[in-house]
C-alpha positions as CSV (number, residue, x, y, z in Angstrom):
1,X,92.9,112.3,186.0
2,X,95.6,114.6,184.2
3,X,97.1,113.5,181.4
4,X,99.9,114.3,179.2
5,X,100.0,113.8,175.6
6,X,103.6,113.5,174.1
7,X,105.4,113.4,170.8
8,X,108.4,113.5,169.0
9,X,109.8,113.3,165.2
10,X,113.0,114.1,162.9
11,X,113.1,114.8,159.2
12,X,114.8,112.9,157.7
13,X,115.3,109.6,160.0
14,X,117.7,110.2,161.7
15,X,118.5,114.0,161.9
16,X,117.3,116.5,163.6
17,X,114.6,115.8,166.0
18,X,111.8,117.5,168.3
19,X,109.7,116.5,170.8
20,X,106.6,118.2,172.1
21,X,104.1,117.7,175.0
22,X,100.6,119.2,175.8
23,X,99.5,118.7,179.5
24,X,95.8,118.8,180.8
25,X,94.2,118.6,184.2
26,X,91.9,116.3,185.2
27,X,88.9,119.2,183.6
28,X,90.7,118.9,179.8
29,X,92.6,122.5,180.4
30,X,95.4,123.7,179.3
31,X,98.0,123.4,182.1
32,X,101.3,123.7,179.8
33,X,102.5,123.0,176.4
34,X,106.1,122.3,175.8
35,X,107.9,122.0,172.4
36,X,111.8,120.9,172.7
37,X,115.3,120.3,170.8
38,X,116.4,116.5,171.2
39,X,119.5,116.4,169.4
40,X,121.3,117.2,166.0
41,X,121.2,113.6,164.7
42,X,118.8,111.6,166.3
43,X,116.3,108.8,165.5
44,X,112.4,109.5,165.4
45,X,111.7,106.8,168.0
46,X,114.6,108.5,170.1
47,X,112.6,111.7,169.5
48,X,109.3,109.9,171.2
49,X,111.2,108.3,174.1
50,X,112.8,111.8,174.5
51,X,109.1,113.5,174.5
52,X,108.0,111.0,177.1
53,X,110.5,111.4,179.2
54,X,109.7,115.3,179.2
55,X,105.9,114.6,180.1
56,X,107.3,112.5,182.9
57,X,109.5,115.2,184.2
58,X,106.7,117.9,183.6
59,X,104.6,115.7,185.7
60,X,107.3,114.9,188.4
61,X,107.8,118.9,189.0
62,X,103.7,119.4,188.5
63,X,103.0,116.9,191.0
64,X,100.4,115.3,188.4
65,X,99.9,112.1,189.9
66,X,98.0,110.3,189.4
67,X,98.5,110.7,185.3
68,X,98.3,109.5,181.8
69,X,100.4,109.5,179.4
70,X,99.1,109.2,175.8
71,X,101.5,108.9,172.8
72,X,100.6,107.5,168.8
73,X,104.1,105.4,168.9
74,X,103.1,102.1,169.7
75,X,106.6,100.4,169.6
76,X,107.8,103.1,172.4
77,X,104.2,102.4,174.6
78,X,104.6,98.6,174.3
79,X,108.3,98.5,175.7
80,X,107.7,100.8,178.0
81,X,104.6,98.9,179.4
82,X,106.5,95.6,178.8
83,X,104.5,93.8,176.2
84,X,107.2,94.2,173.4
85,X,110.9,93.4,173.8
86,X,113.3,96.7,173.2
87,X,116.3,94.7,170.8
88,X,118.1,98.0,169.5
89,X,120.6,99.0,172.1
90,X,120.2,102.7,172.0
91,X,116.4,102.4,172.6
92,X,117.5,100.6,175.4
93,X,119.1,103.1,177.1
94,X,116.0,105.6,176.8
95,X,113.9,102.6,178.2
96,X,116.3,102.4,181.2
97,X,115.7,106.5,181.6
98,X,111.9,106.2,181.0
99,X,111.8,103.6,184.0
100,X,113.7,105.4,186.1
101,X,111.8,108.4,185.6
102,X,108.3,106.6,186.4
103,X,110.0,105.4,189.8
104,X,109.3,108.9,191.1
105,X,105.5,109.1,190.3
106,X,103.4,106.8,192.4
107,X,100.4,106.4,190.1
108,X,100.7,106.5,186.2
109,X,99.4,105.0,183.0
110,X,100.5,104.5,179.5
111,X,98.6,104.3,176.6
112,X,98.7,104.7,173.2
113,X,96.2,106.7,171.0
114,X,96.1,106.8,167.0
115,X,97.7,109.9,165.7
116,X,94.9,111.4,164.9
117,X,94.1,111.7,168.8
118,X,97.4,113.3,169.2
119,X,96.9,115.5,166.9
120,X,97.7,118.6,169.3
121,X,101.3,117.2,170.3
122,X,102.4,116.3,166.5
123,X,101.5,120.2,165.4
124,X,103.6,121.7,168.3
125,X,106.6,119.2,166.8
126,X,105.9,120.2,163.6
127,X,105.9,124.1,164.3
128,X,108.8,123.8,166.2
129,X,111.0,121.9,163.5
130,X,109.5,125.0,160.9
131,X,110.6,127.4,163.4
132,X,113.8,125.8,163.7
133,X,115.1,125.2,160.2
134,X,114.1,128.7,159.8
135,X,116.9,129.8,162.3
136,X,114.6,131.0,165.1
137,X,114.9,129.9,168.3
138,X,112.2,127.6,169.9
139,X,110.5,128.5,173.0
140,X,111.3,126.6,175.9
141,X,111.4,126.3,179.4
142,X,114.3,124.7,179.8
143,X,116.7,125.1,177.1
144,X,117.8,122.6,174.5
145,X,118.2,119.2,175.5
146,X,120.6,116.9,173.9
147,X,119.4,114.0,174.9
148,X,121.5,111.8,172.5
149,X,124.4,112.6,174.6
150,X,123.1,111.8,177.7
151,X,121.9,108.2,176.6
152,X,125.4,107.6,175.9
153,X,126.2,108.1,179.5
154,X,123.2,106.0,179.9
155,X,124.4,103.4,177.9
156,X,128.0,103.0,179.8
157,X,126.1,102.7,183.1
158,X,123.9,99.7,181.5
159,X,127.3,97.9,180.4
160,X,128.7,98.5,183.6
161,X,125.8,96.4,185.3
162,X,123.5,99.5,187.0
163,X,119.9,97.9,185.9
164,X,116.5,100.2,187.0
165,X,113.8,98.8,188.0
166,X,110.0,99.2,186.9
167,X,107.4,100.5,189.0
C-alpha cells in the first residue's frame, strides 16, 4: 500500500511554521517529497494538520488509494481518527478541512508512528525552516500556502452551520 509520511513544526510556538511530506509506493520508493510554507504565525499543531492535509491532497492528485498516512503527532491522529475530542477552535477548523479532504479518497488509514519513524519528514521541515530564515526560497510545487488564512474562512463556514462529514 502507498503511504505518506507528514510533518510539520514552527520555531518558536507559534511563528513561523513548515510542513513537509515524503510519499512512497506500495515498493518503499521515492514517489515525491514536498517541503511547504504554512503561515507567518502559526501554531505547531496547525503546522501538522497543514502537512496532513498536503499528503492528502498529494494523494488525491496521485490517485494513491488506497494509502497511509503516518505522522509522530498523536493529538492531530487521534482527532482525526476520532478517539480524542478537538476542544481548541482553530484546530477545529483544520479538522473540518482534513475531513473533507479524506471524502475524496475511497480507502485510507491513519496512524501514528514515534518520531523517530518519521524521521525523513521532520528533516525536510527542518531544512526548509534553515533555508528559510536564511532568506532563500523553499522549493515547491505549489507555491506558499497560507493556510492560517484559509482556516479563517473555514471557521466562518463552521459558525454559519456548514458541518463535513467523515468518511
Amino acid at each position: 500500500m502507498p503511504s505518506i509520511f507528514f510533518d510539520g513544526g514552527c520555531s518558536p510556538n507559534p511563528g513561523p511554521g513548515y510542513g513537509a511530506i515524503v510519499a512512497l509506493d506500495d515498493e518503499d520508493r521515492m514517489l515525491v517529497e514536498k517541503a511547504f510554507r504554512i503561515g507567518d504565525w502559526v501554531s505547531n499543531n496547525v503546522c501538522e494538520y497543514g502537512a496532513l492535509l498536503m499528503g492528502i491532497k498529494t494523494a488525491i492528485e496521485m490517485k494513491l488509494r488506497p494509502v497511509t498516512f503516518y505522522g509522530d503527532s498523536k493529538l492531530i491522529v487521534s482527532q482525526v481518527n476520532g478517539s480524542w475530542r478537538c476542544k481548541d477552535s482553530v484546530l477545529e477548523c483544520w479538522l473540518a478541512r482534513v475531513w473533507k479532504a479524506l471524502t475524496e479518497l475511497e480507502e485510507y488509514c491513519i496512524v501514528w508512528i514515534p518520531r523517530e519513524q518519521n524521521e525523513r519528514a521532520n528533516s525536510i521541515v527542518q531544512a526548509a525552516r534553515a533555508r528559510d530564515e536564511r532568506g532563500k526560497s523553499i522549493e515547491e510545487s505549489q507555491g506558499n500556502i497560507d493556510y492560517r488564512m484559509r482556516g479563517v474562512d473555514y471557521a466562518r463556514d463552521a459558525v454559519s452551520g456548514v458541518s463535513y462529514r467523515r468518511r
